[in-house]
C-alpha positions in Angstrom: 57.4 63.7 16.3 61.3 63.7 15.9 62.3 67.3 15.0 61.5 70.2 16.6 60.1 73.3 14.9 60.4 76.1 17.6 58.4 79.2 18.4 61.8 81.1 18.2 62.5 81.8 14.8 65.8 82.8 15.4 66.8 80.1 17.6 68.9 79.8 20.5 72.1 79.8 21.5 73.8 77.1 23.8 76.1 78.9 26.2 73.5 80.8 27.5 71.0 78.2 28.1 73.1 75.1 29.2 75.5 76.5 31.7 78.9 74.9 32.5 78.8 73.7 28.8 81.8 73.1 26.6 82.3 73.6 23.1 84.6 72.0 21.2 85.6 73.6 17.6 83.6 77.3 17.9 82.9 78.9 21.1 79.0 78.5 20.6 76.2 76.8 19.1 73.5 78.8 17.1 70.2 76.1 17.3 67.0 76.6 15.2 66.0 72.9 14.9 67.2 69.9 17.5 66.6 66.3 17.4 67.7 62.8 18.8 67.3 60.5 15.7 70.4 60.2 12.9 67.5 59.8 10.2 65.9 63.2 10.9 68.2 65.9 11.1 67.8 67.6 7.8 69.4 70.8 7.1 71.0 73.0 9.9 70.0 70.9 12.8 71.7 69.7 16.2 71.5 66.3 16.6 71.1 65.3 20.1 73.8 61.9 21.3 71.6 60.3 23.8 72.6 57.0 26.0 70.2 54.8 27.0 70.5 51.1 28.3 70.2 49.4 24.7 71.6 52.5 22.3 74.0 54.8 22.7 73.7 57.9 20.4 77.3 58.5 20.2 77.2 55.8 17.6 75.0 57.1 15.5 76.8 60.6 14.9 78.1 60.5 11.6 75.3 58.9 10.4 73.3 62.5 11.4 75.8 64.3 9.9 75.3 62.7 6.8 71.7 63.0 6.6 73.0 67.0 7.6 73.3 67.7 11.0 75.8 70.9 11.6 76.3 70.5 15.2 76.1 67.5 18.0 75.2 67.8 21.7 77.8 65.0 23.4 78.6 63.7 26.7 82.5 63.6 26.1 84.5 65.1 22.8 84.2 63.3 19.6 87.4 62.7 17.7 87.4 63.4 14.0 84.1 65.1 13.8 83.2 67.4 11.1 81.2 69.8 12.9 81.2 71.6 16.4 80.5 69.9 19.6 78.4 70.9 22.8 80.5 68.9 25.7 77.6 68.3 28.5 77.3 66.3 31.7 74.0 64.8 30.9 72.9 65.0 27.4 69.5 64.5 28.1 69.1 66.5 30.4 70.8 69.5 28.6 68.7 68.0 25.1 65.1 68.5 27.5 66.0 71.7 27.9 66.9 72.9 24.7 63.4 71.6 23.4 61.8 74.0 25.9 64.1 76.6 24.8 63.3 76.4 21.1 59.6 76.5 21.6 59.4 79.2 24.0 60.2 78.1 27.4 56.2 77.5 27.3 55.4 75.7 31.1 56.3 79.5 32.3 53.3 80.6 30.5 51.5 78.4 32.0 50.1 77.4 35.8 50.6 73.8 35.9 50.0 71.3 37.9 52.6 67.9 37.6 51.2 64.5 39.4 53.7 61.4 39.2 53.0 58.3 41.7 52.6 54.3 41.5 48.5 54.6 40.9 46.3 57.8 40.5 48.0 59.9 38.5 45.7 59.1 35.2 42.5 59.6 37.8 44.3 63.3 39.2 44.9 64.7 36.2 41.5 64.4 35.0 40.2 65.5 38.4 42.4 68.0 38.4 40.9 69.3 34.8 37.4 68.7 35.5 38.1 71.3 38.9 39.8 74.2 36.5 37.5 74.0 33.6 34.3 73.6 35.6 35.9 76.9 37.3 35.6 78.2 33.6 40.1 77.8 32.9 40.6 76.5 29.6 43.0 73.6 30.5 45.4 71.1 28.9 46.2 67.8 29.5 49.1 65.2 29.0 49.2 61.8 30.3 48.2 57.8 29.9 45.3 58.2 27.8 45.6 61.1 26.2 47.6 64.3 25.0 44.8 67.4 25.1 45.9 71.1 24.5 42.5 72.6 24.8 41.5 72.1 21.2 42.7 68.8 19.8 43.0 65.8 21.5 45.4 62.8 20.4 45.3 59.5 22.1 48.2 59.3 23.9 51.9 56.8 23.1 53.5 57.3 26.4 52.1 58.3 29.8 54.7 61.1 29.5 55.8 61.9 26.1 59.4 62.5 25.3 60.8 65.8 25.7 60.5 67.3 22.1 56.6 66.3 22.2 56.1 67.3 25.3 56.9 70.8 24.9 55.5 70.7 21.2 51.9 70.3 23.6 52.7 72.8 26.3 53.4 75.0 23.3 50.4 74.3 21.4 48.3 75.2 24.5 50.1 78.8 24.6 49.2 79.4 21.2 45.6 78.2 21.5 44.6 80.0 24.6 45.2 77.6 27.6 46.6 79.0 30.6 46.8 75.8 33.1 47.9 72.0 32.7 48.1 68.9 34.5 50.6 66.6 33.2 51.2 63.1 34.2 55.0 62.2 35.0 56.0 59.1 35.3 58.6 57.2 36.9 60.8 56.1 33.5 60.0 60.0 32.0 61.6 61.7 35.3 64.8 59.0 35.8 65.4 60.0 31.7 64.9 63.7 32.3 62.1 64.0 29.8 60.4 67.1 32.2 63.7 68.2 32.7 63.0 72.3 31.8 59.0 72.0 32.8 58.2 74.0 35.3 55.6 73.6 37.1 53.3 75.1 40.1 52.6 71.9 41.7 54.1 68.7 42.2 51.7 66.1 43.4 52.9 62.6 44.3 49.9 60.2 45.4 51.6 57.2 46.4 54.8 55.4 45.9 54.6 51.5 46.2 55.6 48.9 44.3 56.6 48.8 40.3 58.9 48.9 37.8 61.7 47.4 39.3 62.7 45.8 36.4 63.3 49.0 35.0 64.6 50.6 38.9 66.0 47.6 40.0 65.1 48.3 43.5 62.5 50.5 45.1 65.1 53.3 46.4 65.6 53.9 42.6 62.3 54.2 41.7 61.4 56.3 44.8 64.6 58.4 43.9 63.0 59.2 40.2 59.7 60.0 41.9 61.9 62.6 43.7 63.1 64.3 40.4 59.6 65.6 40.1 60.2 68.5 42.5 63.1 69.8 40.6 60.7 70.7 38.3 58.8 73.1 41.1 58.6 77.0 40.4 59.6 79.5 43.2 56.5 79.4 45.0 55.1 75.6 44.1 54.1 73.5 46.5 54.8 69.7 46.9 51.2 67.9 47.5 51.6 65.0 49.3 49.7 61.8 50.6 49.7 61.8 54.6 47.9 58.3 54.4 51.0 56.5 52.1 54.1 55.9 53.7 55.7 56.4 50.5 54.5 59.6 50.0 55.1 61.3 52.9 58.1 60.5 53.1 59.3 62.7 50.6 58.7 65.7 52.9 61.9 65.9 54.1 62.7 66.2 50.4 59.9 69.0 49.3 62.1 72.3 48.3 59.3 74.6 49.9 55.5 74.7 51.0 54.2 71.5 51.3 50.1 70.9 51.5 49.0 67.0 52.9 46.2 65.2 52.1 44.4 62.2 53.5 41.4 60.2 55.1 43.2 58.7 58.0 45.6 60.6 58.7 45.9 64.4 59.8 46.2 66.0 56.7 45.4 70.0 55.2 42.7 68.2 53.2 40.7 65.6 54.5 37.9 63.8 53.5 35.4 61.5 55.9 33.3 59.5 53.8 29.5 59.3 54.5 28.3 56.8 51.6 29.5 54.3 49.0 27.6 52.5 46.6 27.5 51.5 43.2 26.1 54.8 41.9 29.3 56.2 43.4 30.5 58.0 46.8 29.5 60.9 48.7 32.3 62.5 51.4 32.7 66.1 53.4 35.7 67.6 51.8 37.5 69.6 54.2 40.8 72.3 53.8 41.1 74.4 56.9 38.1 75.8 58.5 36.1 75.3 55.0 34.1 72.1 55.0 31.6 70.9 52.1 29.5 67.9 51.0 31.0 66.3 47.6 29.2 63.2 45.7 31.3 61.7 42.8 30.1 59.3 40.4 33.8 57.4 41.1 33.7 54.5 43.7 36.5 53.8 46.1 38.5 54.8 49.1 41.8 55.6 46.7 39.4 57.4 44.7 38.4 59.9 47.3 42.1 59.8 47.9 42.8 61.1 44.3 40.0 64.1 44.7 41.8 65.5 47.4 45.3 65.5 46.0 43.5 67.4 43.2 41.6 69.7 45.5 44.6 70.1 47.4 46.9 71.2 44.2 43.7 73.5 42.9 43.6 74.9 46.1 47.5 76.4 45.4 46.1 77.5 42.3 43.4 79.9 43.9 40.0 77.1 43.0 37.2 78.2 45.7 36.5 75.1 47.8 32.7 75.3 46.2 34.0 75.6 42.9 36.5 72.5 43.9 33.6 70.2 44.9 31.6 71.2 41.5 34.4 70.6 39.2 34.9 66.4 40.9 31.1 66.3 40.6 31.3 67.3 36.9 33.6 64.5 36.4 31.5 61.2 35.9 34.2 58.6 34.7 37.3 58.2 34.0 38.0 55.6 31.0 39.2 52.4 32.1 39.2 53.2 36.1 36.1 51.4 37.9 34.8 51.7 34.6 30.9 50.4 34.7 29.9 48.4 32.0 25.9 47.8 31.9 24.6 45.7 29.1 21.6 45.2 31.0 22.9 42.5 33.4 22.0 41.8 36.4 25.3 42.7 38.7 27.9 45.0 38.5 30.7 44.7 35.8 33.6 47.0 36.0 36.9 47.9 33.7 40.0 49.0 35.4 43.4 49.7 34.7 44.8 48.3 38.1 48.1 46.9 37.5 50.2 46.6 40.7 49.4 44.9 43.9 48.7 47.8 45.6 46.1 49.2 43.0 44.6 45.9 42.1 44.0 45.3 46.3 42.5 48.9 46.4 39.9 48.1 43.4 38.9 44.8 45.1 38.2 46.7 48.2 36.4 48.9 46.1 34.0 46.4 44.6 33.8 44.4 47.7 31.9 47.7 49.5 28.9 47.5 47.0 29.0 44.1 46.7 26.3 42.0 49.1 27.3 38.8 47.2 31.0 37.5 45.6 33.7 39.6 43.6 35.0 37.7 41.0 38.2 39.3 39.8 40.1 38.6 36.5 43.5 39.7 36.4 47.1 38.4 35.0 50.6 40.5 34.8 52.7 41.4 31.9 55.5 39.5 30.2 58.4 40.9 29.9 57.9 43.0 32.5 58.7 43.3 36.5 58.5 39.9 37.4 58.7 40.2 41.4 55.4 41.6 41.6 53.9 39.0 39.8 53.5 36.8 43.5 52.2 40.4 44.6 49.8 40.5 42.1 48.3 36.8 43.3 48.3 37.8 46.9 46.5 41.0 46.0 43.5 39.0 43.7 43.3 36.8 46.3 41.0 39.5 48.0 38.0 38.6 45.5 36.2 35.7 46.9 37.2 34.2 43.8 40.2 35.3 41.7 40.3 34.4 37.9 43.8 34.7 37.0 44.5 34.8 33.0 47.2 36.8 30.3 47.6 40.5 30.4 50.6 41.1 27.6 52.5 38.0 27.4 54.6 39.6 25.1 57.8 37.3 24.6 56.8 34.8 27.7 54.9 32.2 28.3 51.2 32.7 29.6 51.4 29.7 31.7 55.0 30.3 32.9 53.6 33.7 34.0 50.5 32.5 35.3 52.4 30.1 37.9 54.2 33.0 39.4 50.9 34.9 40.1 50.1 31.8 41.7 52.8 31.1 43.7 52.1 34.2 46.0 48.6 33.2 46.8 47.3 31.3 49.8 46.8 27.6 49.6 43.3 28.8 50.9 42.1 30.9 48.0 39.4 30.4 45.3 40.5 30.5 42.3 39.9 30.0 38.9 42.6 29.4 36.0 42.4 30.3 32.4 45.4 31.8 30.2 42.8 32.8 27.3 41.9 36.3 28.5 38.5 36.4 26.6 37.5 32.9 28.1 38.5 33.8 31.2 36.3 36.8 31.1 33.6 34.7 29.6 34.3 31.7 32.8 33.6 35.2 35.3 30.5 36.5 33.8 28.3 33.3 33.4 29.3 32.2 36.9 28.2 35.7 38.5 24.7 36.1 40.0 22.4 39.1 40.9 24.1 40.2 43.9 27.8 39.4 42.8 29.9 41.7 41.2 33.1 40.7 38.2 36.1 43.2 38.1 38.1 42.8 35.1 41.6 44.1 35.8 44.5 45.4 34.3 43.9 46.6 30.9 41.7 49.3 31.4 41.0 52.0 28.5 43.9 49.7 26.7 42.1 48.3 23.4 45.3 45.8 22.4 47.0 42.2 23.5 50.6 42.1 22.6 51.5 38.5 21.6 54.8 38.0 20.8 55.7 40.9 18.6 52.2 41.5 17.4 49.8 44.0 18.4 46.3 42.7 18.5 42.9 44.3 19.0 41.3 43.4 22.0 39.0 46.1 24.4 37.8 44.0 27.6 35.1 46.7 27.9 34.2 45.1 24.2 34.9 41.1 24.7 32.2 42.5 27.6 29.7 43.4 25.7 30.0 40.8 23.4 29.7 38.5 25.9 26.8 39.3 27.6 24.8 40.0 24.6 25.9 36.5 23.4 23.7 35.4 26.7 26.5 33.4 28.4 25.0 30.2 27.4 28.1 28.3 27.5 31.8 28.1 25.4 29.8 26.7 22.4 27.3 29.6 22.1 30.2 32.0 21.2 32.9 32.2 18.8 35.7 30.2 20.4 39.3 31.3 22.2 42.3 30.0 21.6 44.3 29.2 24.3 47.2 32.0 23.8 51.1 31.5 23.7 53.8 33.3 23.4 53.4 33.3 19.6 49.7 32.4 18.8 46.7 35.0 18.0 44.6 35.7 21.3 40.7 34.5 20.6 38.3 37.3 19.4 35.4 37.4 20.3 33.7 37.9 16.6 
């Protein structure tokens, strides 16, 4: 979606909504339609010049003219241009909140709830749902797997959509009926002001570790963007954060106004001690104050228990009884694609999740390992193309499982073996191991070497159904080369359809 079609039929005007604006050939901008790309501006619209770190949209605004643009949103005055100019600090910024504008403003209509951190933001937002509707709120989603606005559900393209789709959604749940939202907002989507004009009731950050820094550069970048989430905060909103996560936490000093804590081992508003874990999932006393109640979740996992109470703790703001808190993370059995079970009638546990950082991929290991009497095999690799310091992360993490089965996750443009070596490289001389750059034989390698008490964890893709090779996009659903594999019988390499060993420019192996 490029071009906005707003809920104000009339439009808006851009002195009153960007203040300390200039304008440069009238003395203000009338706007019924906006967009950032040249090709779709059609008739009447405001095209939007954003810079990035590849394009810069300055250099693309006669081409919107042409295709009919009659006004352009700049960061600095445009010589010999045709049409009047909206001078702004940050055109993305000012561009996120005109999208908001033309549709409504529609996050004040709504009590939302905004979670950003390194892992469990897909996990609280769905927590976070579950709670609100079980409590009978028709509720809305946006994040890594999926854009929901109460009615119609899309799969999702970004963790955090751009800013003209994003309030598109928030508008769609006005107009169906939806009164609260939890939105994921990620690390890129806050440094590029996406959110920038969604406000929201809560601003929930779980934990800040390690990623992206080939995007960041450094981790006081990407803690700094993590930051921008409480800009987004209503008067009133409260900043949720981890007491257990030193990264977390330490954006208290940074929280605009009430802030509500939550952990397991540390002292915390909500608290959790943890009674049972097994492979049938976890039962905990949920605690806020004096209020104290027994909760049992299908989800497995310390950081899961983490993740119910940073969304007890933001439903909590919104005015969720602690009984009807507990019934709404009992309601929700899975999450796709995090500690996933997959039973095809096997004899040990197989689970599918979307741990991609050292931090998360250590945290799932543990996870296994606490309903596991025997060995956790782990299969894991890292993505091309991608932040390669965490690669060595990555194989000191794995190297938890009592044996680690590193392989390709995304190779994209690299090598699979060039990657694979750098995982390596950060794991102890000591550890078992297992190579195999084909992702679907090292799957297959995991399975037919597991026994009745062990338990494989096949990490990193998650609900993800694709391999990107090179420039291609190719199907492939571990929860799928799974099934396949295991109904095959795991007789050996020859009783099922052979993998290729993958390069940078080769088709991964199906399993047929």
């Amino acid at each position: 979606m490029s071009l906005i079609h707003p809920r104000i039929p009339l439009g808006i005007t851009l002195r009153r909504i960007l203040s300390g604006a200039s304008f440069v050939g009238c003395a203000d901008i009338r706007v019924q339609h906006a967009t950032n790309n040249s090709l779709d501006c059609g008739s009447q619209a405001l095209f939007a010049a954003l810079r990035g770190r590849e394009f810069d949209g300055h250099h693309f605004i006669r081409d919107a003219i042409q295709h009919g643009a009659t006004s352009v949103l700049v960061e600095y005055p445009q010589s010999d241009v045709p049409v009047p100019q909206c001078v702004v600090r940050n055109s993305r910024q000012a561009f996120a909140r005109i999208c908001s504008a033309l549709n409504g403003d529609p996050s004040r209509e709504l009590s939302t709830v905004g979670v950003t951190g390194t892992n469990g933001k897909t996990t609280t937002t769905w927590l976070v749902r579950s709670i609100l509707q079980t409590a009978g709120i028709q509720t809305g989603l946006l994040g890594t797997i999926e854009y929901n606005d109460g009615f119609r559900v899309e799969p999702s393209t970004l963790t955090t959509p751009d800013s003209m789709m994003l309030t598109d959604w928030l508008s769609s749940m006005v107009s169906h009926g939806t009164t609260h939202a939890a939105i994921e907002m990620s690390s890129h989507a806050l440094d590029q002001f996406r959110c920038a004009g969604i406000l929201i009731d809560a601003a929930v950050i779980t934990n800040i570790t390690h990623d992206h820094l080939d995007y960041h550069l450094d981790y006081d970048a990407y803690r700094a963007s993590k930051l921008r989430i409480f800009e987004n905060l209503k008067p009133g909103g409260v900043a949720v954060l981890n007491a257990d996560d030193p990264g977390s936490i330490s954006c208290l000093a940074h929280a605009p106004g009430q802030v509500i804590t939550f952990g397991i081992h540390n002292s915390a508003d909500v608290s959790a001690t943890i009674l049972q874990q097994s492979s049938q999932g976890t039962t905990f006393v949920l605690t806020a104050g004096v209020e104290r109640i027994e909760v049992r979740t299908s989800m497995i996992g310390e950081h899961n228990v983490s993740n119910c109470l940073a969304a007890a703790a933001a439903t909590l703001h919104a005015g969720i009884a602690l009984p009807d808190i507990a019934a709404g993370i009992e309601a929700l059995t899975d999450v796709p694609g995090r500690l996933e079970r997959v039973d095809c009638g096997q004899p040990f546990n197989i689970f599918v999740d979307y741990a991609h950082t050292d931090d998360a991929l250590q945290r799932a290991i543990a996870a296994a390992k606490t309903l596991t009497t025997g060995r956790v095999f782990c299969v894991f690799g890292a993505g091309g193309d991608r932040d390669r310091s965490k690669r060595p992360l990555l194989g000191c993490a794995g190297a938890s499982a009592d044996v680690a089965v590193v392989t390709s996750d995304n190779p994209r443009s690299e090598s699979p073996t060039q990657i694979i070596d750098e995982i390596v490289a950060g794991m102890p001389i000591t550890a078992q191991s297992h190579i195999e750059a084909d992702r679907a034989e090292a799957i297959r390698w995991a399975l037919s070497q597991a026994g009745p008490q062990d338990t494989v964890l096949v990490a990193g893709k998650g609900h993800e159904s694709e391999q990107i090779i090179g420039s291609q996009r190719l199907h492939f659903d571990d929860r799928e080369v799974i099934g396949r594999l295991v109904t095959a019988g795991l007789k050996g390499p020859h009783d099922i359809p052979a993998t290729n060993l993958i390069g940078p420019h080769k088709n991964v192996g199906q399993i047929a």
